[in-house]
C-alpha positions in Angstrom: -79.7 49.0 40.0 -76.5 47.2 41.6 -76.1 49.5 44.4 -73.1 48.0 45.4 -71.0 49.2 42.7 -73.0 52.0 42.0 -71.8 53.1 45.4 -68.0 52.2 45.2 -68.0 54.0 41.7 -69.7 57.2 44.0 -66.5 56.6 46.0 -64.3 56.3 42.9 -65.7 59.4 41.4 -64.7 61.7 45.3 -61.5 60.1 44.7 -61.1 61.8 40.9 -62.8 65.3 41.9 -60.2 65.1 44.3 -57.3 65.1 42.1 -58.9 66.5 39.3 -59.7 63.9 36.5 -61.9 63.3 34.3 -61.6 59.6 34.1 -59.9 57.2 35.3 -58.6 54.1 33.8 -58.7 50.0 35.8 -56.9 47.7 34.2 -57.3 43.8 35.4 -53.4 43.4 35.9 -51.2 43.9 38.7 -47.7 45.1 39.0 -46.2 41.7 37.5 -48.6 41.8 34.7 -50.3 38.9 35.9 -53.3 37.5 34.3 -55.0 35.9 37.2 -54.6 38.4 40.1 -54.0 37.8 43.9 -57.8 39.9 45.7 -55.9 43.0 46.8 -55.1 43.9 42.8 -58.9 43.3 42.3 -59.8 46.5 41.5 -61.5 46.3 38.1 -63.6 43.5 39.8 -64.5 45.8 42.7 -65.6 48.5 41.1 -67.8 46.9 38.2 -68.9 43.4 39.2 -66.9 41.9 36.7 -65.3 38.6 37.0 -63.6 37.8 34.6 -59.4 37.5 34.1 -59.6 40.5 31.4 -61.5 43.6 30.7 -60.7 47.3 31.5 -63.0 49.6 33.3 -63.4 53.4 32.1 -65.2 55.9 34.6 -65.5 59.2 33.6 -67.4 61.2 36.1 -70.7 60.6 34.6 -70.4 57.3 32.8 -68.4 54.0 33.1 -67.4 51.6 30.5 -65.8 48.0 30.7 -63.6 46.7 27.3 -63.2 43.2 27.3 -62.5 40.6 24.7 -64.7 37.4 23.0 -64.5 35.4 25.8 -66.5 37.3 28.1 -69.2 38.8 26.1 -72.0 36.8 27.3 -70.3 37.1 31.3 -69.8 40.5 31.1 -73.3 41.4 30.1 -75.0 39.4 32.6 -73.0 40.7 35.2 -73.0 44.3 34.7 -76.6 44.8 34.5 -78.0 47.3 36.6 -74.2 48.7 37.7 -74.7 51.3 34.8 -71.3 50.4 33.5 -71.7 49.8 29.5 -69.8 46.8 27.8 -67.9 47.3 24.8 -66.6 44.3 23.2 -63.2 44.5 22.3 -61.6 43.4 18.8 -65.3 44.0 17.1 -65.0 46.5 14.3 -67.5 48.3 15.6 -66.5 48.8 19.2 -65.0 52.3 20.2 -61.5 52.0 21.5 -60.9 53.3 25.0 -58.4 56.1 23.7 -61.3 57.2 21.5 -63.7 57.0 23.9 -62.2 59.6 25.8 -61.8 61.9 23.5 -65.5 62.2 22.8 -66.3 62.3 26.5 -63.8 64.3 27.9 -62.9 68.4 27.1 -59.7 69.6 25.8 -56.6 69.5 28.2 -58.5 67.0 30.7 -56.8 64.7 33.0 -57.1 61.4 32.9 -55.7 59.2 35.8 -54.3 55.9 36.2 -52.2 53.9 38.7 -48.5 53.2 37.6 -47.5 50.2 39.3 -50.7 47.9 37.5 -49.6 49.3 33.8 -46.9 48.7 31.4 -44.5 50.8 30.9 -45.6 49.9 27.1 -48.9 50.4 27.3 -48.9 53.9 29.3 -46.2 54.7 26.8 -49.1 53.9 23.8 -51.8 55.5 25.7 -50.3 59.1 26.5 -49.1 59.3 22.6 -53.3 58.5 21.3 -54.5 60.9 24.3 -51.5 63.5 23.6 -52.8 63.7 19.9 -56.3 64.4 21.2 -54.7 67.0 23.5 -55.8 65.1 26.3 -53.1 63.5 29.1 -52.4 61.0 31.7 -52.3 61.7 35.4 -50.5 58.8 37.7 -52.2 58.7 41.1 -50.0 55.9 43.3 -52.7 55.2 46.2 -56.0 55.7 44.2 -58.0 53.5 46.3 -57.1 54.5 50.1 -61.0 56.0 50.6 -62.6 54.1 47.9 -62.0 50.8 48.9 -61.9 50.8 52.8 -62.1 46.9 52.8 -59.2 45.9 50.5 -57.8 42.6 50.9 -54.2 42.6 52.4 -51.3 41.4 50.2 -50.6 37.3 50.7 -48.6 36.1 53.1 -48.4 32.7 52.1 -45.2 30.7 53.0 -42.7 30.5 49.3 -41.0 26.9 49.0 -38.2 25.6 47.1 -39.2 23.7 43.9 -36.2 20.8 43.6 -34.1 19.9 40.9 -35.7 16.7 40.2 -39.0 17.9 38.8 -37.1 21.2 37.7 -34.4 19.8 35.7 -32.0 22.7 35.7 -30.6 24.7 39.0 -31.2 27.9 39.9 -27.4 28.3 39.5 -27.1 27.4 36.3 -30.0 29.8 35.1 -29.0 33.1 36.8 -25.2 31.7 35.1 -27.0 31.9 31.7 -29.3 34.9 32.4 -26.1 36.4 33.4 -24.8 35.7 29.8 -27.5 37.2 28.2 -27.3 40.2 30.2 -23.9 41.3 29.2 -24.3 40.5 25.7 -27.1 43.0 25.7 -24.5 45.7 27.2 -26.6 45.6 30.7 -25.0 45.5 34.0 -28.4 44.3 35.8 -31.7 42.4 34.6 -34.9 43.1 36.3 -37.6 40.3 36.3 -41.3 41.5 37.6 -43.0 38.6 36.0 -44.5 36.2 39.1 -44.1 33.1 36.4 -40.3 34.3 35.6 -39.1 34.8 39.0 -40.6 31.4 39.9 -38.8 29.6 36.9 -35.3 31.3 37.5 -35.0 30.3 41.4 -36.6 27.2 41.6 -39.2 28.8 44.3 -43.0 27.8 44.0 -45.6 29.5 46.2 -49.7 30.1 46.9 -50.0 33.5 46.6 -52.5 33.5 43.3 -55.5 31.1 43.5 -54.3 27.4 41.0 -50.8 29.6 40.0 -48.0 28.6 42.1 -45.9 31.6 42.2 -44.7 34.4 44.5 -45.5 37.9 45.1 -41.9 39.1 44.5 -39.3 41.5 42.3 -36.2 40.0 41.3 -33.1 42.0 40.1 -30.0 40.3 38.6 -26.7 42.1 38.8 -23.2 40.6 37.6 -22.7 39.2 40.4 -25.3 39.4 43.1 -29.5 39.2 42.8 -31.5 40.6 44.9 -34.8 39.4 45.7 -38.0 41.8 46.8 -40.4 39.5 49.0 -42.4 39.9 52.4 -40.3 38.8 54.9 -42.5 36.4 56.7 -43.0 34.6 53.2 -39.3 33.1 53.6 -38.6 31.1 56.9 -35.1 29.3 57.5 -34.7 27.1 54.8 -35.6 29.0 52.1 -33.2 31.7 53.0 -30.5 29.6 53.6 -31.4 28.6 50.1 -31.4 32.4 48.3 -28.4 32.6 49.8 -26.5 29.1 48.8 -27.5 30.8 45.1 -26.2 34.1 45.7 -29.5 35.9 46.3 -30.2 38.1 49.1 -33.4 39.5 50.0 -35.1 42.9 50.7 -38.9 43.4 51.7 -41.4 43.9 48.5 -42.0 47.1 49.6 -38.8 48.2 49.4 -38.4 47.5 45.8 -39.4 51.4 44.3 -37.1 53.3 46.8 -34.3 50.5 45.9 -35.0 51.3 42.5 -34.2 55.0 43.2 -30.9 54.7 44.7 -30.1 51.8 42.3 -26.2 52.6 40.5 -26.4 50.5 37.7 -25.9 52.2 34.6 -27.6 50.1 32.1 -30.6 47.7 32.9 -31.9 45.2 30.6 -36.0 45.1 31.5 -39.0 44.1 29.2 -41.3 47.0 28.7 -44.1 45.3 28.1 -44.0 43.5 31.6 -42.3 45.9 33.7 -44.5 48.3 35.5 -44.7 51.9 34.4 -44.0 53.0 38.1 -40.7 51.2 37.9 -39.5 52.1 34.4 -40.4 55.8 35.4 -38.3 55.3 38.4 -35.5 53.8 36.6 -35.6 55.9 33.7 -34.5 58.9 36.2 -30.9 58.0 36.5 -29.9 54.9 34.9 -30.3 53.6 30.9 -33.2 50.9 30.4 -32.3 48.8 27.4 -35.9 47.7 26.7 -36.0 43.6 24.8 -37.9 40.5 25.6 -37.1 38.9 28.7 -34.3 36.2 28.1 -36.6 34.0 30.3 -39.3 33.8 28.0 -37.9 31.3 25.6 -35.5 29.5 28.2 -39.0 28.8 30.2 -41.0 28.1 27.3 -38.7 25.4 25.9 -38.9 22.4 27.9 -35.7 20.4 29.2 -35.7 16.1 29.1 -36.4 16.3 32.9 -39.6 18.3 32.1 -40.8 16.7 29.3 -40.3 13.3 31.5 -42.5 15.0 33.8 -44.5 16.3 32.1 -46.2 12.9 30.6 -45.9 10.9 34.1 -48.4 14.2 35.2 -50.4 13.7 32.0 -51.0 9.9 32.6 -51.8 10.8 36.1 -54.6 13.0 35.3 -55.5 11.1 32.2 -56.5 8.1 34.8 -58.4 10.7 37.1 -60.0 12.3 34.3 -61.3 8.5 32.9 -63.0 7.7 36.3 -64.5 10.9 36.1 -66.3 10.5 32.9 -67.1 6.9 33.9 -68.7 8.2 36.9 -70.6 10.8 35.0 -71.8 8.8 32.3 -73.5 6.6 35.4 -74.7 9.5 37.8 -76.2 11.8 35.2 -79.1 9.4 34.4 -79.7 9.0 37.9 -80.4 12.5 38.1 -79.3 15.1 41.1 -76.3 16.2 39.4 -75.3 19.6 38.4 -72.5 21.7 37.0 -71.1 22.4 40.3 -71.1 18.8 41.8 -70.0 17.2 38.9 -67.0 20.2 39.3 -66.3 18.8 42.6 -66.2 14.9 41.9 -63.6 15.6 38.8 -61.5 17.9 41.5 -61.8 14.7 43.9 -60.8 12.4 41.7 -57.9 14.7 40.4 -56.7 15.1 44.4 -56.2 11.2 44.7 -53.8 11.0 42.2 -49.7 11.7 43.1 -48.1 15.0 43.0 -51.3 16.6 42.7 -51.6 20.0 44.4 -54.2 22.1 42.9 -56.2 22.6 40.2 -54.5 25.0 37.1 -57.8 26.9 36.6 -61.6 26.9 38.0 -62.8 24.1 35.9 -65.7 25.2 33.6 -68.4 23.1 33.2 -71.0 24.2 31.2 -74.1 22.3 30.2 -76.0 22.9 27.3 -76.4 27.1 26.4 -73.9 27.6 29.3 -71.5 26.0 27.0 -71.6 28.9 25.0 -70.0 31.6 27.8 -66.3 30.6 27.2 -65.3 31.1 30.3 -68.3 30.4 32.1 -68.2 29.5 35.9 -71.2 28.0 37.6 -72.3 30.1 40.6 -75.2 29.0 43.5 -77.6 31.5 41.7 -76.8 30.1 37.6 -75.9 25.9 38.8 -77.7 24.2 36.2 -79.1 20.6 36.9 -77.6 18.2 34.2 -80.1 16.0 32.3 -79.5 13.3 30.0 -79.6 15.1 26.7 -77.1 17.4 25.1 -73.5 18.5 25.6 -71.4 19.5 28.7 -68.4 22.0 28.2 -65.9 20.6 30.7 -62.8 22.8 30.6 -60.0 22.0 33.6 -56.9 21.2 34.6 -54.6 20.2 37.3 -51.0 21.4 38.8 -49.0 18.5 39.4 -45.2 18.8 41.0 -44.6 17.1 37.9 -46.4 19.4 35.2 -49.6 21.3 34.6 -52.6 20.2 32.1 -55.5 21.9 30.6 -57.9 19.5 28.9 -61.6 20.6 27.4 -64.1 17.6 26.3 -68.0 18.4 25.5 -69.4 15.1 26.2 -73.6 14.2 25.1 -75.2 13.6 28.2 -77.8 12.2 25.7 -79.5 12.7 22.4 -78.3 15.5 20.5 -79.8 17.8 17.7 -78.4 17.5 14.1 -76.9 20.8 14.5 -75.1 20.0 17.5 -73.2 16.4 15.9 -72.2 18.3 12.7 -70.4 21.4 14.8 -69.0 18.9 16.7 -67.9 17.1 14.1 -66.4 20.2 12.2 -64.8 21.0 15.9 -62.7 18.0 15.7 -61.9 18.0 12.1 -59.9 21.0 12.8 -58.0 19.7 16.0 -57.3 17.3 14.1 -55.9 19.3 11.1 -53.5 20.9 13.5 -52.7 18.0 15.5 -51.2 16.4 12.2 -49.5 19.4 10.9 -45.8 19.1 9.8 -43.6 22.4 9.4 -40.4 23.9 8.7 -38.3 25.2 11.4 -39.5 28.9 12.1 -43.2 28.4 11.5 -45.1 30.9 13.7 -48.5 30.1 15.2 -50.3 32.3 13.3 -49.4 30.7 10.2 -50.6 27.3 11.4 -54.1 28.6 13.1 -55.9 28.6 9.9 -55.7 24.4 9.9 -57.7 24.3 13.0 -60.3 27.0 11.9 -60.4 26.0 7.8 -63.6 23.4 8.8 -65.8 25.6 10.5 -64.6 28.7 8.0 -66.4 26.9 5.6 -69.6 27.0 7.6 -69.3 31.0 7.7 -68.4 30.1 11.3 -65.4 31.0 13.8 -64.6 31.4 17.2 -62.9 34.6 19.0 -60.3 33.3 21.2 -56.3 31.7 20.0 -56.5 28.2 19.0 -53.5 27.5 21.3 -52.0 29.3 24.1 -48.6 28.0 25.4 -48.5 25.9 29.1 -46.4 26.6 32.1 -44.2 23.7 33.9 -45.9 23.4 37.4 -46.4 27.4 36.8 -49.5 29.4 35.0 -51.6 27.6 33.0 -51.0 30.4 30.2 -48.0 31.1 29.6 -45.9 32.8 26.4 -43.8 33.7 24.3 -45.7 31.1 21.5 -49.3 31.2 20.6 -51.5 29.6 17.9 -53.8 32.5 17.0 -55.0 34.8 14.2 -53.6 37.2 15.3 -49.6 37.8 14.4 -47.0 36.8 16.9 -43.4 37.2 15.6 -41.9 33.7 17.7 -42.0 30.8 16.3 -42.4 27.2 17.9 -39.7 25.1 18.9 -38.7 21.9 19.9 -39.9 21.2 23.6 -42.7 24.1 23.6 -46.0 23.0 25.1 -48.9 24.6 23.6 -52.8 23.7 23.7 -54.8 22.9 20.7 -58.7 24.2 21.5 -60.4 25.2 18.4 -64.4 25.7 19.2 -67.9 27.4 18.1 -69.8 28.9 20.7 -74.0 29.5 20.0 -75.6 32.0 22.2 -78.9 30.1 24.0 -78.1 26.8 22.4 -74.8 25.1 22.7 -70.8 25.4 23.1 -68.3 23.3 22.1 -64.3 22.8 22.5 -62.1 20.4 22.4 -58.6 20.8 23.7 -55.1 18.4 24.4 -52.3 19.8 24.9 -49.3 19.0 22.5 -45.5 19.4 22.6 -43.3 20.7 19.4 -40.6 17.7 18.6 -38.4 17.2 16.1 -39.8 15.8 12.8 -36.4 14.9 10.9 -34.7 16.8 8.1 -36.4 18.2 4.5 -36.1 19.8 2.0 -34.6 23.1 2.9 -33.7 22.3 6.4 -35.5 20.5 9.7 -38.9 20.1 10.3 -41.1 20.0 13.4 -44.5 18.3 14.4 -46.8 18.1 17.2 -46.6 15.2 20.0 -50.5 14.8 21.6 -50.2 14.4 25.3 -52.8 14.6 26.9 -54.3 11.3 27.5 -58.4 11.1 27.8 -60.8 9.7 25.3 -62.6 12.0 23.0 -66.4 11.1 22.6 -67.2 9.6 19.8 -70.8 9.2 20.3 -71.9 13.0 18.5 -69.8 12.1 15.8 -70.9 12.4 12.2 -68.7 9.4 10.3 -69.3 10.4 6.9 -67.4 14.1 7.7 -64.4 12.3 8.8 -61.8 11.3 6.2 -59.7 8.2 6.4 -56.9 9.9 7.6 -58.5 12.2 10.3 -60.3 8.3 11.4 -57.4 7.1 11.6 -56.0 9.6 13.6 -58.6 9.5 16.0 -58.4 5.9 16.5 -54.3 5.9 16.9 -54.9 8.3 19.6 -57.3 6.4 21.2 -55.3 3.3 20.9 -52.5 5.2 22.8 -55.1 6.4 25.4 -55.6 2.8 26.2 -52.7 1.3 26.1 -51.1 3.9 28.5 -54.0 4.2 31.1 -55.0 1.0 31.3 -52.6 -0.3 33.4 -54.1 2.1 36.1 -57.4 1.0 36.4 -59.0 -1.4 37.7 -61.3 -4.3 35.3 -64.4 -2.6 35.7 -63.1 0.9 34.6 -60.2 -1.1 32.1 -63.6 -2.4 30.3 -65.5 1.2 30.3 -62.4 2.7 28.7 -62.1 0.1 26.0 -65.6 0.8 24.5 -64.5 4.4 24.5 -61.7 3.7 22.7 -63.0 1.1 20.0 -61.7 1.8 16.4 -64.3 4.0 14.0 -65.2 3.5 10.7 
C-alpha cells in the first residue's frame, strides 16, 4: 500500500465526519480555473498521487475514485497503485460518471462536500441539479484542508512585471477602452475577469507564479470607469504600481477580493460562468444581477494583432534553430550511448536558453522513448528514465516561452531501425497532419468540422487517438489556451484570421510505441469564393520532420509535395543561423522525397 496517501485520505475522511459528508469531491483547478496549478491548489495531487493536469478525485468515506481523461490512462494507473483510489477513465462508454457514482454509494439525503472557490459556478450549478434528482446535495466547506494538509505550500509571492507594448502590440488602455465597450453593450455596469491568462492579456502584466505560464495570481474587476486589481501586495513594487495606476487601476490585496465582492454596488455584472468561481458567483448573486456570457477577452486574446504575428515567427525561427542543433546533437550522442530521456530533456532546454527572448520552457517537455511514447503525457522521473538506444522512436513533445511568442512542437524521431508496424503508423500519422495542414474553408468553419481530415488516415486502420487534434496557443501566456479547438468533440466558435492553433494528430500503442506529430499553424486569409471568404492554415513552426520511418508509396503527390515545400521553407529560413557544419546536417534533412 501507498501509505502516504492512504494516510492523508485518513485525514480527509476526520475532515468529512467532521462536517458530515459522505464524499467529497477534488477537482484539479483552482479559483481561476487554471489548468496547470500553482502547489498550494494541489489538492487532487496530494491526496491521490496523481500528477497529472486533469482528473478529479471522489472519496467517499470508504472508497476513493479518480476520473481522468485519454491522456492519462496509462499515468494514472501506474501511479495510483497501492493508494486504493480506483481509476475511471473518463469519456469511455463504459465508465460511471461521478454524479452516478454517488448515487450508488451514498444513501438518500447525504451530503456531499466540495470547496467553492476551485469550482465553476457552471459546473456546481450542473452537479447539484444530477445529485438533486438523486435526492442527494452539495455541501460547500471553504477551508477543507486546515488539518488535512498541515504542510500546504504557501501562495506565490513572486514579483508581477509589466509586459511592453512592443511584443504586446496593443496597450492596456486601449483594451480595458474596448472591454469597456463590450461591457455596456451587454447592459453591465462592471466585468469581472478571474482567468490568470485574461488578466495577464488585458494589463500587459506577465509574472512566475505557475511553473512555464507567465501569469499572475490576481482578480481583476472592470467598472466604467475605474478597475480594480486583487493581488498580494508584495507582488507589485514601485514601478509596476505606478503603472496600474497610469492605466486607471488601483489595487487591493487578493484576499480581499470575496469581502469586496460582498459590499460591491454594482447592479449588473457581466462574468463568465464557466470561469468564475462558484464562491464568487454565490457571493455576487446575493445583491447584485450576474449577466452570465463568454468573456469578451476570449476572442480579442485569441485573435492575434500584426505586432504578435511578427513575433510570433521571429520566436518560431528562434526555437526552430535551437530545436535543429538539438536533433543534430542527438542524432550523434545516441549511438554513443549514455543518454536518456531525462538528459536528452536537458540538452534541448539548453539549447532552447541560448537563444534571445527566451525565458522558460511552455510545458515539461515529454520525451518518451519507445513504449513510453505511448503515455501521452508522459514525464520521465529518476525511478522510470529510460536509457535511449539506437533503435525505435522517441516522443519529444516541448516548447518554449519566448517575450516574443510561445511554441509547442512534437517530433518522434527513429533512434534506429524500426518495425514495419511502426513506419506505416507513422506514415498514416503524417498523412493526416498533412490533410489538415492543407485544408481550405469558408469563413465560419468550426474545428470540429475540420478534425475529421487529420483523423480520416488512421480511421481507416480502425484506429484513433483520444485527445483534440488542435488546441489553441497563448501569446507569451499558457500554452493552451481557448476559445477555438480542433477536436471531435463540438465547440460552437469558429476559427479566424490570426488564431494560433496546434495541429497533433497521433496513435498511441500500449507496451510498444507512440507517435505525434505537431506544428503549430495560424488561420489567414485565403481570398474570396464562392459564397463569401475563405480561410487556410499558415505552418509556423519551423523544424524538420523525419523522413527516415517514412513509407513513400502511402504518400500521394500532393501530400510529397507538401512535405518537401515545407521543408524547403525550413531551410531556407534557418539556415542563415547556423553555422556550415549544422547548415550541412539540416540540408540532408531537408532533401526533396519522391
Amino acid at each position: 500500500m501507498n501509505n502516504h496517501i492512504t494516510q492523508r485520505l485518513a485525514a480527509l475522511r476526520g475532515m468529512m465526519r467532521q462536517q458530515e459528508l459522505a464524499a467529497f469531491i477534488i477537482p484539479s483547478s483552482d479559483p481561476h480555473m487554471s489548468e496547470y496549478v500553482a502547489a498550494h491548489w494541489q489538492a487532487r495531487e496530494y491526496f491521490s498521487g496523481f500528477t497529472g493536469s486533469a482528473g478529479t478525485l471522489v472519496v467517499t468515506l470508504t472508497e476513493a475514485g479518480l476520473w481522468t481523461d485519454s491522456r492519462y490512462f496509462l499515468q494514472a494507473a501506474r501511479q495510483l497503485e497501492g493508494t486504493g483510489i480506483e481509476l475511471y477513465k473518463d469519456g469511455l462508454p463504459e465508465t460511471t460518471d461521478i454524479p452516478a457514482f454517488l448515487a450508488t454509494r451514498l444513501p438518500e439525503g447525504s451530503a456531499v462536500g466540495y470547496e467553492p472557490s476551485v469550482f465553476s459556478a457552471q459546473s456546481i450549478d450542473e452537479l447539484a441539479k444530477q445529485l438533486q434528482a438523486e435526492n442527494r446535495r452539495l455541501q460547500f466547506v471553504c477551508h477543507p484542508y486546515r488539518t488535512a494538509w498541515p504542510d500546504r505550500p504557501a501562495l506565490p509571492r513572486e514579483k508581477a512585471y509589466i509586459y511592453k507594448v512592443e511584443y504586446a502590440g496593443q496597450s492596456s488602455r486601449e483594451k480595458l477602452d474596448i472591454l469597456r465597450q463590450r461591457m455596456q453593450q451587454q447592459g453591465c455596469d462592471a466585468l469581472l475577469l478571474t482567468a490568470l491568462d485574461e488578466i495577464a492579456w488585458t494589463l500587459n502584466i506577465r509574472g512566475k507564479d505557475i511553473p512555464c505560464n507567465p501569469v499572475v495570481i490576481s482578480y481583476l474587476l472592470v467598472g466604467k470607469e475605474e478597475a480594480v486589481l486583487f493581488i498580494a501586495p508584495d507582488k507589485t513594487d514601485e514601478e509596476m504600481l505606478a503603472y496600474l495606476n497610469e492605466i486607471g487601476v488601483t489595487t487591493q490585496s487578493y484576499e480581499a477580493f470575496f469581502d469586496y465582492l460582498d459590499k460591491a454596488t454594482y447592479p449588473h455584472i457581466l462574468l463568465d460562468k464557466a470561469q468564475t468561481n462558484s464562491q464568487a458567483d454565490q457571493i455576487l448573486a446575493r445583491h447584485c444581477t450576474p449577466v452570465y456570457a463568454p468573456s469578451p477577452v476570449k476572442m480579442l486574446k485569441a485573435v492575434r494583432n500584426e505586432v504578435e504575428m511578427d513575433g510570433l515567427r521571429q520566436a518560431m525561427l528562434r526555437d526552430g534553430v535551437a530545436l535543429v542543433k538539438f536533433l543534430k546533437w542527438l542524432e550523434e550522442a545516441v549511438p554513443q550511448g549514455g543518454q536518456t530521456e531525462i538528459s536528452v530533456t536537458r540538452q534541448l532546454h539548453a539549447f532552447r536558453a541560448a537563444q534571445p527572448l527566451y525565458m522558460g520552457e511552455s510545458f515539461d517537455t515529454i520525451a518518451g522513448y519507445g513504449a513510453h511514447g505511448a503515455i501521452v503525457h508522459y514525464e520521465a522521473t529518476p525511478e522510470t528514465d529510460s536509457p535511449l538506444e539506437a533503435k525505435g522512436f522517441l516522443l519529444l513533445d516541448s516548447g518554449a516561452q519566448y517575450l516574443d511568442g510561445t511554441t509547442d512542437i512534437t517530433r518522434t524521431i527513429a533512434l534506429g531501425p524500426l518495425t514495419e508496424e511502426e513506419r506505416e503508423d507513422y506514415t498514416l500519422i503524417l498523412k493526416g497532419h498533412i490533410a489538415l495542414a492543407l485544408a481550405v474553408f469558408p469563413e465560419g468553419t468550426r474545428g470540429a468540422q475540420l478534425d475529421v481530415l487529420a483523423r480520416m488516415p488512421i480511421w481507416q486502420h480502425r484506429m484513433n487517438f483520444l485527445h483534440g487534434t488542435g488546441h489553441g496557443v497563448g501569446h507569451f501566456l499558457n500554452v493552451h489556451e481557448g476559445p477555438q479547438s480542433i477536436r471531435m468533440n463540438e465547440n460552437p466558435v469558429a476559427l479566424q484570421a490570426g488564431m494560433l492553433t496546434s495541429n497533433e494528430p497521433g496513435v498511441y500503442k500500449t507496451g510498444s510505441h507512440g507517435i505525434r506529430t505537431e506544428n503549430l499553424m495560424l488561420t489567414v486569409p485565403a481570398g474570396e469564393g464562392m459564397f463569401g471568404r475563405y480561410l487556410r492554415f499558415e505552418t509556423v513552426t519551423l523544424c524538420p520532420i523525419d523522413t527516415t520511418p517514412l513509407i513513400h508509396h502511402l504518400l500521394t503527390a500532393q501530400e510529397a509535395a507538401w512535405l518537401n515545400t515545407y521543408h524547403r521553407t525550413v531551410y531556407v529560413e534557418l539556415s542563415p543561423y547556423l553555422d556550415a557544419t549544422e547548415k550541412a546536417w539540416l540540408w540532408t534533412k531537408c532533401k526533396p522525397i519522391l
